[in-house]
ROKE-147655 format. One record per residue: residue in one letter; x negated, y, z negated of N, C-alpha, C, CB in turn. Coordinates in steps of 0.2 Angstrom, whole numbers, padded with zeros to 4 digits, always signed. Glycine has a CB too. Example, Ala and Ser with C-alpha at 12.3 -4.5 7.8 and 13.67 -1.06 7.14 Angstrom:
% residues 2
A-0066-0028-0039-0062-0022-0039-0066-0016-0039-0057-0022-0045 S-0064-0011-0035-0068-0005-0036-0064+0000-0039-0070-0003-0029 
//
This chain:
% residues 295
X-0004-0006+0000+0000+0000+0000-0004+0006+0000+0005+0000-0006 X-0003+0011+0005-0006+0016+0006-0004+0021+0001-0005+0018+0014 X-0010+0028-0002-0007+0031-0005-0006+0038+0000-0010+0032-0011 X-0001+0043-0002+0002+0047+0001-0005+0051+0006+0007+0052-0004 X-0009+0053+0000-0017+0055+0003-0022+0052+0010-0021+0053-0001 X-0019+0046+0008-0021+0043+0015-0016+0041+0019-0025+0036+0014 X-0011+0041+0018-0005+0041+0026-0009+0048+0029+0005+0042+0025 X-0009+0053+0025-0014+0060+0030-0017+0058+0035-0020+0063+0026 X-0024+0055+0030-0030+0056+0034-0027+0050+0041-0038+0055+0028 X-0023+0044+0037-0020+0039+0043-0017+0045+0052-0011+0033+0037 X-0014+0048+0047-0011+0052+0053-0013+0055+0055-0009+0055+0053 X-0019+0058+0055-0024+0063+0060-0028+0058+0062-0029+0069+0055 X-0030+0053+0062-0033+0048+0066-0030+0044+0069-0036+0045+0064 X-0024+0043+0068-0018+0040+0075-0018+0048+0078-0007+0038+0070 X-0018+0051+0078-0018+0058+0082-0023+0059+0088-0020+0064+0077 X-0029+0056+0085-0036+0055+0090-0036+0050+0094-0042+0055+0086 X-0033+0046+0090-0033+0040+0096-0028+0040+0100-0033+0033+0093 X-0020+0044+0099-0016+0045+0103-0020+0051+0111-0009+0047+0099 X-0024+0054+0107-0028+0058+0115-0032+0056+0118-0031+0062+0116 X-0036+0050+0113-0041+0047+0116-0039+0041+0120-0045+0045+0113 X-0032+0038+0119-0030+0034+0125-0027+0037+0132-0024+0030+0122 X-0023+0044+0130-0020+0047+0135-0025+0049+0139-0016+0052+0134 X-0030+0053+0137-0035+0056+0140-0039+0050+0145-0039+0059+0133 X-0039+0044+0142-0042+0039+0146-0040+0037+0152-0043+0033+0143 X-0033+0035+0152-0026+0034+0158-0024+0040+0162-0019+0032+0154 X-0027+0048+0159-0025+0051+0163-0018+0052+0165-0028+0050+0166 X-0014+0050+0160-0006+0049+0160-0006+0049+0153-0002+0042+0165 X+0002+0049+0154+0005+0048+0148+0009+0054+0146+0002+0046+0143 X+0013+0053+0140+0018+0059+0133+0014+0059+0129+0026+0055+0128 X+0009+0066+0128+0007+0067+0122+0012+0071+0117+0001+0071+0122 X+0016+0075+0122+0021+0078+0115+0025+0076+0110+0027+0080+0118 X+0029+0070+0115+0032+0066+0111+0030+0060+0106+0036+0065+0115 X+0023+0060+0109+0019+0054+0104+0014+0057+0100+0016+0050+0108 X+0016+0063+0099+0012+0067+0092+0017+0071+0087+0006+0074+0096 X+0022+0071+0091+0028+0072+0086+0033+0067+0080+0032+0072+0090 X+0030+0060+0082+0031+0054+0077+0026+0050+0072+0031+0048+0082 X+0020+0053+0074+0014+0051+0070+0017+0050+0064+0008+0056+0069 X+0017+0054+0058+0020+0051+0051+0026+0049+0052+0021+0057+0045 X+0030+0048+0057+0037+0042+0053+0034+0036+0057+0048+0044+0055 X+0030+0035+0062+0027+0027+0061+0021+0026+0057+0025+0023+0068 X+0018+0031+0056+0014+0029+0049+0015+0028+0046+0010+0032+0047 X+0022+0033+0042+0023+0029+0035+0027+0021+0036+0029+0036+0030 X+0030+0020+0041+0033+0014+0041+0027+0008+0043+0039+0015+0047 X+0022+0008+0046+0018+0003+0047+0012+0000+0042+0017+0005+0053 X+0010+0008+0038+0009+0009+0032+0011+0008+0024+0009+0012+0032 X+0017+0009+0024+0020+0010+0018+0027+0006+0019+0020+0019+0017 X+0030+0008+0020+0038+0005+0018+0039-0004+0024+0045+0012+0022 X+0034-0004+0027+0039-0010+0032+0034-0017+0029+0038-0008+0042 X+0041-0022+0029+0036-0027+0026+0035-0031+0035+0041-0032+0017 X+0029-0035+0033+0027-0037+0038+0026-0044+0039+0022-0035+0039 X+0026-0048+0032+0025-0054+0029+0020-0058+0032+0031-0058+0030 X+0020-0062+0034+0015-0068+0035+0011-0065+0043+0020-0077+0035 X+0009-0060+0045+0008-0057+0050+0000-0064+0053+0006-0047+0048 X-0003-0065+0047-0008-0068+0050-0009-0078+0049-0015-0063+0046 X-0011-0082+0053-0010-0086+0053-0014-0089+0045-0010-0089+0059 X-0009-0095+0043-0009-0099+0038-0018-0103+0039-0001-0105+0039 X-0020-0103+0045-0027-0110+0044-0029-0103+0051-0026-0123+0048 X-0037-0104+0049-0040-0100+0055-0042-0104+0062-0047-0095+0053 X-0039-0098+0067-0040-0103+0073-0031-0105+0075-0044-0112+0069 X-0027-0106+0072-0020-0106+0072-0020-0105+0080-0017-0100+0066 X-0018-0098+0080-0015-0095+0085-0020-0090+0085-0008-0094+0085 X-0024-0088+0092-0030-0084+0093-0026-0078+0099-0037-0089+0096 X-0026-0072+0098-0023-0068+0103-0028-0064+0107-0017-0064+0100 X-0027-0069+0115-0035-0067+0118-0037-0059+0118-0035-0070+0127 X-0031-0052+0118-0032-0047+0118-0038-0045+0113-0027-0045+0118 X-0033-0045+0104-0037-0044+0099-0040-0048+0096-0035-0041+0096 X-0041-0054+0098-0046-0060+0094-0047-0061+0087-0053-0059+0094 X-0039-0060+0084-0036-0060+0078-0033-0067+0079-0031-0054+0076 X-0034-0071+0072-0028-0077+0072-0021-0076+0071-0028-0081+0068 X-0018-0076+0073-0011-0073+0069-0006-0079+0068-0006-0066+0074 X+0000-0079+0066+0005-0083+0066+0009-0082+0071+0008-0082+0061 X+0009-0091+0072+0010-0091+0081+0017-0089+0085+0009-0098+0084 X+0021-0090+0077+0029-0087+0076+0028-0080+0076+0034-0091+0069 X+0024-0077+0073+0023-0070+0073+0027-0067+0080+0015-0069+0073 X+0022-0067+0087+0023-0068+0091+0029-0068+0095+0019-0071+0091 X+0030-0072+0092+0040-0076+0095+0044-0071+0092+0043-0085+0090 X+0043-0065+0086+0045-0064+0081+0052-0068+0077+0046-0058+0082 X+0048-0071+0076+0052-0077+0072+0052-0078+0064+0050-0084+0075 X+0047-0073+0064+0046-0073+0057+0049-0067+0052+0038-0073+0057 X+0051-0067+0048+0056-0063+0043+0052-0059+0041+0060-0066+0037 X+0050-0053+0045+0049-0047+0044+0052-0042+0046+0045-0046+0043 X+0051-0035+0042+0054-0029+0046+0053-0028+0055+0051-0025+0044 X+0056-0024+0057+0055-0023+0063+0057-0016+0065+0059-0029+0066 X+0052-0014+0069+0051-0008+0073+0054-0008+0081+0042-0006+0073 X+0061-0001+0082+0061-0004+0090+0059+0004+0092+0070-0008+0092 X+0057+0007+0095+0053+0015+0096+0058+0016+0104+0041+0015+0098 X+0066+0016+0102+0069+0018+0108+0066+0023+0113+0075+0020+0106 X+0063+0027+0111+0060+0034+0116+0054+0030+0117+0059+0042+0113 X+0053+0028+0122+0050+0021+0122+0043+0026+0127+0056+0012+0125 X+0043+0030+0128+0039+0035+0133+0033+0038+0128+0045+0042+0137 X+0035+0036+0120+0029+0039+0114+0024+0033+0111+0033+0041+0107 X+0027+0026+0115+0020+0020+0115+0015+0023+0115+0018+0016+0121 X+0013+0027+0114+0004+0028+0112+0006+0028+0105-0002+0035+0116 X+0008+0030+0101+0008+0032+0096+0008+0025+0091+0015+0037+0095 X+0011+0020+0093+0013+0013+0090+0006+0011+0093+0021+0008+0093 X+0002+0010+0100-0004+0009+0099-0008+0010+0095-0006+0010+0102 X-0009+0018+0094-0013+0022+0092-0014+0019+0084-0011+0028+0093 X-0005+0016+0081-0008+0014+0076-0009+0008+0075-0006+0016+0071 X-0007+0003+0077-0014-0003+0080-0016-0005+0078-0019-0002+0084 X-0020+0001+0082-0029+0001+0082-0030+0002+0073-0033+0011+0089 X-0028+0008+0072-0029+0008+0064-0027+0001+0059-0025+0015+0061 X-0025-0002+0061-0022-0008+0056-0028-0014+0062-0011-0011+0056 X-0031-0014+0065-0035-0018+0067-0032-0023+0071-0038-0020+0061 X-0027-0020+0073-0022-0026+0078-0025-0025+0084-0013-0027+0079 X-0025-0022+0087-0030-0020+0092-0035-0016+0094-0029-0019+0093 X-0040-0013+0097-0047-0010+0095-0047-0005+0099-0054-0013+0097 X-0051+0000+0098-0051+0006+0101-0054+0007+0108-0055+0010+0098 X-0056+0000+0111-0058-0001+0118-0051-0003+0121-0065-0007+0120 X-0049-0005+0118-0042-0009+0120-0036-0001+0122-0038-0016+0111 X-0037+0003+0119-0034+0009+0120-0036+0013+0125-0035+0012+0115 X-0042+0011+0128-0043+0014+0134-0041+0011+0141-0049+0015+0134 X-0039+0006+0138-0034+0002+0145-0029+0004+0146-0032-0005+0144 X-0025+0010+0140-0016+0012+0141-0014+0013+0148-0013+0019+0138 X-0010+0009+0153-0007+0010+0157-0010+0006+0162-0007+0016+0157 X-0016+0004+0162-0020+0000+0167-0016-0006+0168-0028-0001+0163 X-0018-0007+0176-0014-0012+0180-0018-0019+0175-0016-0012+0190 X-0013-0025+0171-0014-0030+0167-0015-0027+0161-0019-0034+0169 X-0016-0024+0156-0017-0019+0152-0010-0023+0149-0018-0011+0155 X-0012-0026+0142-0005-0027+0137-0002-0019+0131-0007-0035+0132 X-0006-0013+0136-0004-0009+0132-0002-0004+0140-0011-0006+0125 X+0006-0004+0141+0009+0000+0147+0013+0004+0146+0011-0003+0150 X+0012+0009+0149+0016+0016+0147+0022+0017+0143+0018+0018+0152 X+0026+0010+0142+0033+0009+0138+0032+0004+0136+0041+0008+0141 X+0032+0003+0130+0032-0005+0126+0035-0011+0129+0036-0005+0119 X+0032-0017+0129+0033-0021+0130+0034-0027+0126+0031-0020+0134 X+0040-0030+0126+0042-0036+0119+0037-0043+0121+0053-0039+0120 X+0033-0045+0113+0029-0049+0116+0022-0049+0117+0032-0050+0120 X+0019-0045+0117+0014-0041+0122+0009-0042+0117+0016-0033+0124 X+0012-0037+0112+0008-0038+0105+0011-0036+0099+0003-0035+0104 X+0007-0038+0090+0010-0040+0086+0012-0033+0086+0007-0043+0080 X+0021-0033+0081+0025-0028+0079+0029-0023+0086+0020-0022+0073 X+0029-0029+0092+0031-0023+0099+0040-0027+0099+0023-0025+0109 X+0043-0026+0096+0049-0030+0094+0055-0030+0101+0054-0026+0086 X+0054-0025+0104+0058-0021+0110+0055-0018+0115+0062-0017+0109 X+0057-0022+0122+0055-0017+0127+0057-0012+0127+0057-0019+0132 X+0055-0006+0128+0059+0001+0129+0057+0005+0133+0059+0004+0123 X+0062+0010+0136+0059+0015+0141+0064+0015+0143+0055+0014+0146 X+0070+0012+0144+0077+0016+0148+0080+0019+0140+0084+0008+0152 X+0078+0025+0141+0083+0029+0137+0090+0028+0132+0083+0032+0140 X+0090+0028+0128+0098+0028+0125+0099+0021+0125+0106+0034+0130 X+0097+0014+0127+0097+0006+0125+0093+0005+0118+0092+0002+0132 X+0088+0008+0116+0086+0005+0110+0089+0005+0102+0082+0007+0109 X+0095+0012+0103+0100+0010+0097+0105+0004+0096+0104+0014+0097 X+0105+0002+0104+0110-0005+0102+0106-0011+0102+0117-0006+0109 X+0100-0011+0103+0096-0016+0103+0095-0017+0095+0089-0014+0108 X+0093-0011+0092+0093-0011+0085+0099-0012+0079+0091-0006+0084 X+0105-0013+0082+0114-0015+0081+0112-0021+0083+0120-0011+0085 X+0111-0023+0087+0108-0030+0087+0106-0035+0084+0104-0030+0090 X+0100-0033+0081+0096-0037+0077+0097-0035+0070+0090-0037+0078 X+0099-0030+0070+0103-0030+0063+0109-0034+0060+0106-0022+0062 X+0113-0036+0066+0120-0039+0065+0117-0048+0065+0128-0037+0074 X+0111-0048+0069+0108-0056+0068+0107-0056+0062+0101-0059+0072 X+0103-0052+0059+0099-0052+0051+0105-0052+0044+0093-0042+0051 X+0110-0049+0047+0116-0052+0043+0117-0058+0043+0121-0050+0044 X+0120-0059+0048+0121-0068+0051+0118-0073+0048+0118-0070+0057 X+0110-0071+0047+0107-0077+0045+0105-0074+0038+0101-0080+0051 X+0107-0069+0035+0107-0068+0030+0100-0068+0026+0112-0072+0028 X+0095-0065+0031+0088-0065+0029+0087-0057+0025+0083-0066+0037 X+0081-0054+0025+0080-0048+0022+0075-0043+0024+0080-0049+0016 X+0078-0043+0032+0074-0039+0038+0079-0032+0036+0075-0043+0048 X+0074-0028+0036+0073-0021+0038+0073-0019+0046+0067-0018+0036 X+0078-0016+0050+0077-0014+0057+0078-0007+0058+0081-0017+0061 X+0070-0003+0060+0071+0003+0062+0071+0005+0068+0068+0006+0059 X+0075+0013+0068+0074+0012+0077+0074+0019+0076+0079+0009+0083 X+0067+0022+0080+0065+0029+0081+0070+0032+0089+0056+0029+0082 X+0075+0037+0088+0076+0038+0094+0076+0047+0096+0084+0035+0096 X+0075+0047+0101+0072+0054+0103+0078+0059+0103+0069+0055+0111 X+0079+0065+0102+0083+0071+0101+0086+0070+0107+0081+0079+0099 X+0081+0074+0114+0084+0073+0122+0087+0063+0123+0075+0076+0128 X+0087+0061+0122+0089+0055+0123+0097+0053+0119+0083+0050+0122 X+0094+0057+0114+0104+0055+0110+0109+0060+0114+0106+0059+0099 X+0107+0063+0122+0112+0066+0123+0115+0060+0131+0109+0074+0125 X+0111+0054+0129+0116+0048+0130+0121+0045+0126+0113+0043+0131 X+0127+0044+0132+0131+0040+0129+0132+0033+0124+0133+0039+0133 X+0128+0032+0128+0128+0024+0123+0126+0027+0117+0122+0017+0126 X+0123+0030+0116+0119+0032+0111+0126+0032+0105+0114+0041+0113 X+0129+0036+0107+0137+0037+0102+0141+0032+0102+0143+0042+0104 X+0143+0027+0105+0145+0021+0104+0140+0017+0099+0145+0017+0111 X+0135+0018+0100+0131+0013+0093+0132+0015+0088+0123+0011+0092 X+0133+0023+0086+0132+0026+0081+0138+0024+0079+0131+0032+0080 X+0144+0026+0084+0152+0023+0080+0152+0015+0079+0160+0025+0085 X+0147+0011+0082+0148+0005+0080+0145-0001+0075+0147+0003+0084 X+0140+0004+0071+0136+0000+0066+0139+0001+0059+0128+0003+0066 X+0143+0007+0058+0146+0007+0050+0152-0001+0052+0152+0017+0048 X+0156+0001+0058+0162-0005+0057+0158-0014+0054+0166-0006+0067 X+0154-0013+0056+0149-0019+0055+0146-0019+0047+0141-0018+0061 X+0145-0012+0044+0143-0013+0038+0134-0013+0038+0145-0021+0035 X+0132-0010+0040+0123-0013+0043+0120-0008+0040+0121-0013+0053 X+0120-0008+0033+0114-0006+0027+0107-0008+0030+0114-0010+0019 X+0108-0014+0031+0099-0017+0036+0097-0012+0041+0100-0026+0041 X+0102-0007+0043+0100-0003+0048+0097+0005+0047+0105-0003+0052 X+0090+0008+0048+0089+0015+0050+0088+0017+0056+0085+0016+0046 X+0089+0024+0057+0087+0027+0063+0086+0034+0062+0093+0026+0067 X+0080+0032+0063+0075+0041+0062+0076+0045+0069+0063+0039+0062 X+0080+0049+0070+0079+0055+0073+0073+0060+0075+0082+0057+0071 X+0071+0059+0081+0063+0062+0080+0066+0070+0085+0056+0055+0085 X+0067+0075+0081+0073+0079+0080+0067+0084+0081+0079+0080+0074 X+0063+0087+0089+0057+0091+0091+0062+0095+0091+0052+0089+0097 X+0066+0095+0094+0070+0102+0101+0069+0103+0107+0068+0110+0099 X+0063+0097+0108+0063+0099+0116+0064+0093+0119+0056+0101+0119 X+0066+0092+0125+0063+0088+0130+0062+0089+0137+0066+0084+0131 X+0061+0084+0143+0058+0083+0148+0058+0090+0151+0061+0078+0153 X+0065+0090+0153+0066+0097+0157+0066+0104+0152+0074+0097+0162 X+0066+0106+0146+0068+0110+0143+0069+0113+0136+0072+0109+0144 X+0070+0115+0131+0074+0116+0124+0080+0109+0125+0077+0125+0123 X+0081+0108+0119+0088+0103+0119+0093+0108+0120+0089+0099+0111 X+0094+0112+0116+0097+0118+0113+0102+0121+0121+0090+0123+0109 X+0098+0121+0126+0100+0125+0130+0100+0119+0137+0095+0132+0131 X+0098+0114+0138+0103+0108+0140+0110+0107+0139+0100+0103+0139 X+0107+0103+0132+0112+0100+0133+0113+0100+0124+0113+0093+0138 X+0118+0104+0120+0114+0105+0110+0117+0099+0107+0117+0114+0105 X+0116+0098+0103+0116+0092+0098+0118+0094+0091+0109+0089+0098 X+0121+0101+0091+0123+0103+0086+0131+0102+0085+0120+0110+0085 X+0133+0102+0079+0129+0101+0072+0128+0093+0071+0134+0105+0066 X+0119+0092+0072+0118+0085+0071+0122+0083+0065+0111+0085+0069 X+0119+0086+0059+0120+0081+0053+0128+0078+0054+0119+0087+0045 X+0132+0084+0054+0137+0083+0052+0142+0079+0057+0139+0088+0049 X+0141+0076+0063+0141+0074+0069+0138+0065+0064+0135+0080+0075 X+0133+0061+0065+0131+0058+0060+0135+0056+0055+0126+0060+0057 X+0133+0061+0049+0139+0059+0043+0146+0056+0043+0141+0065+0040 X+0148+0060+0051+0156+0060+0049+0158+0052+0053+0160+0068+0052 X+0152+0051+0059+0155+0043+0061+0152+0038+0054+0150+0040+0069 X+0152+0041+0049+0151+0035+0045+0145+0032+0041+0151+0030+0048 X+0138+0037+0044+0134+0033+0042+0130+0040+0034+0128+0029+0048 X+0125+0036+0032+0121+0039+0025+0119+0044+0030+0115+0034+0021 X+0118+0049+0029+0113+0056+0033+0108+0059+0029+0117+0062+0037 X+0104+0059+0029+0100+0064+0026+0093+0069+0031+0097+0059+0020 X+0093+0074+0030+0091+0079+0036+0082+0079+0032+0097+0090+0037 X+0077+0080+0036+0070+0081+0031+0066+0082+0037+0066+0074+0025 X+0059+0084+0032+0054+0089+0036+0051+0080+0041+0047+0096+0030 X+0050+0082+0046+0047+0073+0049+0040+0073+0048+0047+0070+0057 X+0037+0078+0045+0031+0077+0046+0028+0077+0038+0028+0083+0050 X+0032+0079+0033+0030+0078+0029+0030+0070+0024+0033+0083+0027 X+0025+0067+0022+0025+0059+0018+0030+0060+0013+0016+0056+0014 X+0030+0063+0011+0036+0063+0004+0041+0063+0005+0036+0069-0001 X+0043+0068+0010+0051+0068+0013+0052+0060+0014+0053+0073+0022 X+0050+0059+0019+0049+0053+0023+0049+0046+0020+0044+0055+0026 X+0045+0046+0016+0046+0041+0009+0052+0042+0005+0040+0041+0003 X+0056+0046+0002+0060+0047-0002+0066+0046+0002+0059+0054-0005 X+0067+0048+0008+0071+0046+0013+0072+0040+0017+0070+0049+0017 X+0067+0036+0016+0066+0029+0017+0070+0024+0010+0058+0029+0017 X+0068+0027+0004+0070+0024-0002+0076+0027-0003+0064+0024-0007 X+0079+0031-0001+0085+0031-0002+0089+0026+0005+0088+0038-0003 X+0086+0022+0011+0090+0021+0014+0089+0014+0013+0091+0024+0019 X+0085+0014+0008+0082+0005+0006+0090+0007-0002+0069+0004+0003 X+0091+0009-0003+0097+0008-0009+0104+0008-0006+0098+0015-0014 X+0106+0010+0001+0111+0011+0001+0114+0004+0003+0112+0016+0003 X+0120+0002-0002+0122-0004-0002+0127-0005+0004+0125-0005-0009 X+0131+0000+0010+0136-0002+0014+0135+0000+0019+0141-0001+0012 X+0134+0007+0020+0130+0010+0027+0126+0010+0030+0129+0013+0028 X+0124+0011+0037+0118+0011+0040+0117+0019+0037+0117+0009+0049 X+0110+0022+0037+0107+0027+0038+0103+0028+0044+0104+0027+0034 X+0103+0034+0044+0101+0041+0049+0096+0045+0046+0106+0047+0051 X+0093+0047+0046+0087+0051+0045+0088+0055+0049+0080+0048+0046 X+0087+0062+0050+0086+0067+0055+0080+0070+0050+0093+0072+0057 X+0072+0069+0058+0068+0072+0056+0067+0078+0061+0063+0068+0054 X+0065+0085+0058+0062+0089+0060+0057+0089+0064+0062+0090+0056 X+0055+0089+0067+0046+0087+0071+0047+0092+0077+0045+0077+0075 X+0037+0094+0078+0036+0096+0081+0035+0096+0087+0034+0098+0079 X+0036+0096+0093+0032+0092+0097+0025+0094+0100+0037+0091+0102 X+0022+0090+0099+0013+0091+0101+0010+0092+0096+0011+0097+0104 X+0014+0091+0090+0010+0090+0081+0004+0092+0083+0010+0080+0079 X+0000+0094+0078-0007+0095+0077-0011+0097+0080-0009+0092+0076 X-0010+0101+0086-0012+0103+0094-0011+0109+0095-0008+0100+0100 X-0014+0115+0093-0011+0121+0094-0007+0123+0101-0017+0125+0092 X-0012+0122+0104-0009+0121+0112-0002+0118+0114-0012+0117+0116 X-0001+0113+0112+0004+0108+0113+0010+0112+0107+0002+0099+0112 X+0009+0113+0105+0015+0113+0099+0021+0117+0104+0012+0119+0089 X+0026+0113+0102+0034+0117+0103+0031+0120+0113+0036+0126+0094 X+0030+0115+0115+0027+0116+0122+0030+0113+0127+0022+0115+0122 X+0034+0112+0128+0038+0108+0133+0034+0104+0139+0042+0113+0137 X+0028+0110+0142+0023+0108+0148+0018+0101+0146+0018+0116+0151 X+0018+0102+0139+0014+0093+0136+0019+0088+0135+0010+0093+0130 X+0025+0088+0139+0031+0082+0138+0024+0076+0142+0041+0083+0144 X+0023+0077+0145+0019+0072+0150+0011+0075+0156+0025+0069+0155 X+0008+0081+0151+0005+0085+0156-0002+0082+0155+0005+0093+0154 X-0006+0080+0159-0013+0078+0157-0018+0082+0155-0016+0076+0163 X-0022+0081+0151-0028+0085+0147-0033+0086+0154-0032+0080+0140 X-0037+0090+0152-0044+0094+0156-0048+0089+0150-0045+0106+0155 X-0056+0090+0155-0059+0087+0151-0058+0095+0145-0067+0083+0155 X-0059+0101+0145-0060+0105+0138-0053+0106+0137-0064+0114+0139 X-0048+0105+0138-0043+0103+0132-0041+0098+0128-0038+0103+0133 X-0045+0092+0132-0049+0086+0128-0050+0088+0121-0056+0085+0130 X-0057+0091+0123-0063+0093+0118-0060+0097+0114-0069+0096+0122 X-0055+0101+0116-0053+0108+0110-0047+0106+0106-0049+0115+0114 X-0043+0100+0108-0037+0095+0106-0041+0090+0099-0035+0089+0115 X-0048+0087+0100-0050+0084+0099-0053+0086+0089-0054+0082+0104 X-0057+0094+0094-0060+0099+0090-0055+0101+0083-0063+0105+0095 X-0050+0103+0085-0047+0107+0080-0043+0099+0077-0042+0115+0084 X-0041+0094+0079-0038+0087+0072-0045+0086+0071-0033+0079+0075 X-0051+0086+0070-0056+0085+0066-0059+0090+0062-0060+0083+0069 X-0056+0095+0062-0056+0101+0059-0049+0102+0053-0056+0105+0065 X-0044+0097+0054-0041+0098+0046-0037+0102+0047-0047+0100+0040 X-0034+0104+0053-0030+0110+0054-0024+0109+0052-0029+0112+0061 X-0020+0103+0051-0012+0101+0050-0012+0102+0042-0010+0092+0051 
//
């Protein structure tokens, strides 16, 4: 168990590695995958249980990417642990990025993102590697995928946790409201869903697309636990977690705050870094100021 001190420093180095993968591929979402850092750090860190992630005898099951033994049901995810589904499925570097920090995969392995055979591709992929629970990339599908496995995890009456990160611009799918009105009728406490609530997307401000206001109370009123917090901050974020680990009948919502381009003076609240490629010196200057302690 991590302490709040080091989810920090965890997070400014998922921050480096998320540029240092993009930066390598020459592609990618830095916005949106610097906007999530602390709510999959605190979850892959701190709150998510993972159980038996590594195999029982060494040698077991050997995964040719990261040359870890793991549990071969792992894999299958067959095994009774939490589960991460990153519906904005376009911020995969970020779930890489932390990975790499838990040692599931390496920092050479990051420089493959996106690369033809590469088990690390621009949208997650189910299977691929440990804690990758859902394919994702078609927008506004990962809420019901996470209604999904929430409603199995009742079924079989196990004691999985399912979270699912979805993007502000992407809850202005439909489906997106059909899951939300469909997980209270079910009862699905086993279910959170972090709102990664920047303000921006592809084309725009949210606000002046297409607005999403009034979140909270929109949320609340189909049913489920809401509670509104800063996304970047570890305390919100823990305290918000543990209250949605208490509540005995509803799913919870989280609406977090976030910036988009986190920690980037450049990027911050920047629309043109939804998917813009670094220079080699905005690299360097990207790189310069998160090693400098600025967040």
């Amino acid at each position: 168990m991590k302490s709040n001190n080091n989810l920090v420093d965890i997070s400014r180095q998922v921050r480096i590695n998320i540029l240092d993968a993009l930066f390598s591929a020459q592609s990618g979402h830095p916005g949106p995958s610097l906007s999530v850092v602390e709510i999959v750090t605190t979850l892959f860190f701190k709150e998510m249980n993972f159980g038996e992630i590594y195999a029982s005898q060494e040698g077991e099951y050997e995964d040719p990417l990261i040359g870890l033994s793991l549990n071969p049901n792992y894999m299958k995810d067959e095994c009774n642990h939490d589960v991460l589904i990153l519906s904005k499925g376009h911020a995969a570097a970020t779930v890489y990025a932390s990975l790499a920090e838990m040692d599931l995969i390496t920092r050479d392995d990051l420089k493959t993102l996106r690369g033809i055979g590469s088990k690390l591709q621009g949208h997650l992929v189910r299977g691929t590697l440990p804690l990758v629970s859902a394919s994702t990339g078609s927008l506004g599908q990962g809420l019901s995928i996470g209604i999904g496995r929430a409603i199995g995890s009742k079924l079989k009456k196990d004691n999985r946790k399912i979270f699912v990160i979805v993007g502000d611009g992407e809850s202005q799918e439909g489906q997106i409201w059909e899951a939300i009105m469909s997980a209270p009728k079910f009862k699905l406490n086993n279910l959170v869903v972090i709102v990664d609530y920047n303000k921006f997307q592809n084309d725009g401000a949210v606000n002046d697309i297409m607005s999403l206001e009034p979140l909270f109370d929109k949320w609340k009123s189909f049913g489920w636990h809401t509670k509104e917090i800063d996304g970047h901050n570890i305390d919100d974020l823990i305290q918000a977690f543990k209250e949605a680990d208490e509540e005995k009948i509803k799913p919870s919502c989280i609406i977090a705050n976030t910036v988009k381009g986190k920690g980037v003076s450049f990027m911050e609240n920047n629309m043109v870094w939804h998917s813009k490629v670094m220079s080699d010196d905005e690299y360097d200057t990207a790189i310069n100021e998160l090693r400098t302690d600025i967040l």
